[in-house]
C-alpha positions in Angstrom: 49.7 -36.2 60.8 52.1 -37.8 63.2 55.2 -35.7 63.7 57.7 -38.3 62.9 56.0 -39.8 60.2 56.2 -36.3 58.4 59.8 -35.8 59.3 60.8 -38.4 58.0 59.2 -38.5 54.5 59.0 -34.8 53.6 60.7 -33.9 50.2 60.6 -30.7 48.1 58.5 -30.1 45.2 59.2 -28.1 42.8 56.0 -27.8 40.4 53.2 -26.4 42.8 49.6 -25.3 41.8 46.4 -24.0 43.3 45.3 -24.0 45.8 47.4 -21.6 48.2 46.8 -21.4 52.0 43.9 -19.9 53.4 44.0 -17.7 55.8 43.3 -19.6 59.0 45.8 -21.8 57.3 48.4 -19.2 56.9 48.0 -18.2 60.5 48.8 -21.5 61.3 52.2 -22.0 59.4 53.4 -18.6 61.1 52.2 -20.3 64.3 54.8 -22.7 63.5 57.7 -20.1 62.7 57.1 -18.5 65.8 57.8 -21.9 67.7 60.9 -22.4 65.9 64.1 -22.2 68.2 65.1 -19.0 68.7 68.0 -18.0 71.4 67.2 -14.4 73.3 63.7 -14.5 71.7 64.3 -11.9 69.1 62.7 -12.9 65.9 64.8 -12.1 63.6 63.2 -12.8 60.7 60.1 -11.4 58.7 57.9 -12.8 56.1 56.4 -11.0 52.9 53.7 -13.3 51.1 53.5 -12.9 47.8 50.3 -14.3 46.0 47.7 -13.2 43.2 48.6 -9.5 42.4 52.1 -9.9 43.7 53.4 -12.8 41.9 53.9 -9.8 38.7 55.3 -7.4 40.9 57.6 -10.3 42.0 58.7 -11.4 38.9 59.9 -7.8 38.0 61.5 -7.9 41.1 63.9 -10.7 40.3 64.2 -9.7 36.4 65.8 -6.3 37.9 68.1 -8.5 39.9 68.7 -10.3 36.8 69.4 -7.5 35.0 72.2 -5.8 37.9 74.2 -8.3 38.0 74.3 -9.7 34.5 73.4 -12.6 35.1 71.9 -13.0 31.7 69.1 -14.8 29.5 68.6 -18.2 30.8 68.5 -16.4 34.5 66.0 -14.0 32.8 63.8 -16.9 31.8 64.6 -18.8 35.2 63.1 -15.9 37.2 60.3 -15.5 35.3 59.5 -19.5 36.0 60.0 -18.8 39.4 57.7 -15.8 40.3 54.8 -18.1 39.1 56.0 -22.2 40.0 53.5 -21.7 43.0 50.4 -19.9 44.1 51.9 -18.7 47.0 55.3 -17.9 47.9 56.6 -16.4 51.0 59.6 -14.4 51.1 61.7 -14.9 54.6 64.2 -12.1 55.7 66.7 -12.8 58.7 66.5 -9.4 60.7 70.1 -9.5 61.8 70.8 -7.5 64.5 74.5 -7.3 64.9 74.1 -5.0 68.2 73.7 -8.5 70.0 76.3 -9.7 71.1 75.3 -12.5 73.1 73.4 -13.6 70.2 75.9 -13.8 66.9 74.4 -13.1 63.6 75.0 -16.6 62.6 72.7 -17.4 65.5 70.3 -15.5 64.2 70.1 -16.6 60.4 69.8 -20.3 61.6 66.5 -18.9 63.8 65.3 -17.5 60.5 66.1 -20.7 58.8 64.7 -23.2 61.6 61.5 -20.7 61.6 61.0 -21.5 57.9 61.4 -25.3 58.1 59.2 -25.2 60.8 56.7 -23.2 58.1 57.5 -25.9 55.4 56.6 -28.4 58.0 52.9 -26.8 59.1 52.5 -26.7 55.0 53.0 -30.3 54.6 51.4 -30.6 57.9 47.7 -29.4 56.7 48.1 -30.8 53.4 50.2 -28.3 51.3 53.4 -29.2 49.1 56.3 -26.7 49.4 59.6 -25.6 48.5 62.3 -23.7 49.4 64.6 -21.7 47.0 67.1 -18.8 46.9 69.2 -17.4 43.7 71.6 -15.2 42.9 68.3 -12.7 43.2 68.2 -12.7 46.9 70.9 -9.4 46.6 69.3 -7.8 44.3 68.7 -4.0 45.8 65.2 -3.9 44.0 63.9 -7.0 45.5 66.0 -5.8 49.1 64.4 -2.7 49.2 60.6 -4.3 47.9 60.8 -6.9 51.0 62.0 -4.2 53.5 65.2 -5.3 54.3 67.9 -3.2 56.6 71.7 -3.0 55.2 72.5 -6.4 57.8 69.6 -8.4 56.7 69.8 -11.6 54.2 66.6 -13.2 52.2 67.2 -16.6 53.0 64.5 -18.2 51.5 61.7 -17.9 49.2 59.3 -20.8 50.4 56.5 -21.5 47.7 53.2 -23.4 48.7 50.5 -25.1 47.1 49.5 -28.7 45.7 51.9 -30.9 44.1 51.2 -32.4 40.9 49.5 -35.9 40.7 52.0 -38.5 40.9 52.3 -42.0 41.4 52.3 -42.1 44.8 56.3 -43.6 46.1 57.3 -45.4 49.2 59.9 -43.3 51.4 63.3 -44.5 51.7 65.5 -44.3 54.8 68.4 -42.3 54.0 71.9 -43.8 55.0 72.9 -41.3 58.1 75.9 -43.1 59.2 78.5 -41.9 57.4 77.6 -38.0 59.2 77.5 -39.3 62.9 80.3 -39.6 65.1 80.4 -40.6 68.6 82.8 -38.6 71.3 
C-alpha cells in the first residue's frame, strides 16, 4: 500500500469483527511502534493485547472502573460494548518517567501516542480496520493495576483491530487544512 495513499484516506471504524492479527502480523504492527519518533530512545510506552480469553477479563475490568467512579448504567452498558467491538484490542500505556529531565513527560506521552498511530497505520497497512478509544475507564485502579501501570503512567489508548463491516465502498475527501496553517 503506498504510504501516502494510506495517510491520506485512513478513518476509524468503530464496528470491527474477526479476524484479529496473526502473529507474524502482530509482530509487524509493533515493528511499527518501535519506529515511531521517540526523543532519548526510551520507549515509554507498553502494550497489553487483549483477545479471546481476555476480552471477559477486560470487560470486568472496565465495569469495576464503572462502578468507582459512578459513572452509572449507560457507562455500564457502554463498557460492556466495548470489551467485545473488536477481536483484538491492544491496550497502550505511556511509561512516564519523570526522572528525565531532558525528556518532559509530555514528550513522552506523544512518543506513546505517535507509537500507536504508527500501530493503527501497520493495521490498515496489512489489511486490518482499527480504532482508537479511551474513557473515563483509563483511571480506573483495577484496570491500572491489570495493565501493569506505575503511579506516573497514563493508558492512552485502547486500539481495537479487526475487519470492518461490509460497506459500500466511498471515495476519500480532502479535508480543508487551511484554516490550521500559518506561515511565519
Amino acid at each position: 500500500m503506498d504510504a501516502l495513499h494510506l495517510l491520506t484516506t485512513r478513518r476509524s471504524e468503530k464496528k470491527l469483527q474477526p479476524p484479529a492479527p496473526n502473529k507474524q502480523q502482530l509482530e509487524q504492527i509493533f515493528q511499527a511502534a518501535l519506529h515511531a519518533p521517540d526523543h532519548g530512545k526510551l520507549q515509554p510506552y507498553h502494550f497489553v493485547v487483549i483477545e479471546k480469553d481476555g476480552l471477559p477479563r477486560f470487560a470486568a475490568l472496565l465495569k469495576s472502573a464503572v462502578h468507582e467512579f459512578n459513572l452509572g448504567e449507560e457507562r455500564l452498558k457502554k463498557a460492556e460494548d466495548l470489551a467485545f467491538r473488536a477481536p483484538m484490542i491492544i491496550a497502550v500505556v505511556a511509561k512516564i518517567n519523570t526522572d528525565i529531565a531532558k525528556v518532559p513527560a509530555w514528550e513522552q506521552t506523544l512518543a506513546a501516542g505517535c507509537a500507536t498511530y504508527a500501530m493503527q497505520l501497520a493495521a490498515n497497512a496489512q489489511g486490518f480496520d482499527n480504532v482508537w478509544v479511551t474513557g473515563p475507564w483509563v483511571n480506573g485502579s483495577d484496570l491500572r493495576n491489570a495493565l501493569g501501570c506505575a503511579e506516573n503512567d497514563k493508558i492512552i489508548a485502547f486500539l481495537m483491530l479487526g475487519r470492518g463491516e461490509e460497506k459500500i465502498p466511498r471515495e476519500p475527501k480532502a479535508a480543508d487544512f487551511r484554516h490550521l496553517v500559518s506561515y511565519l
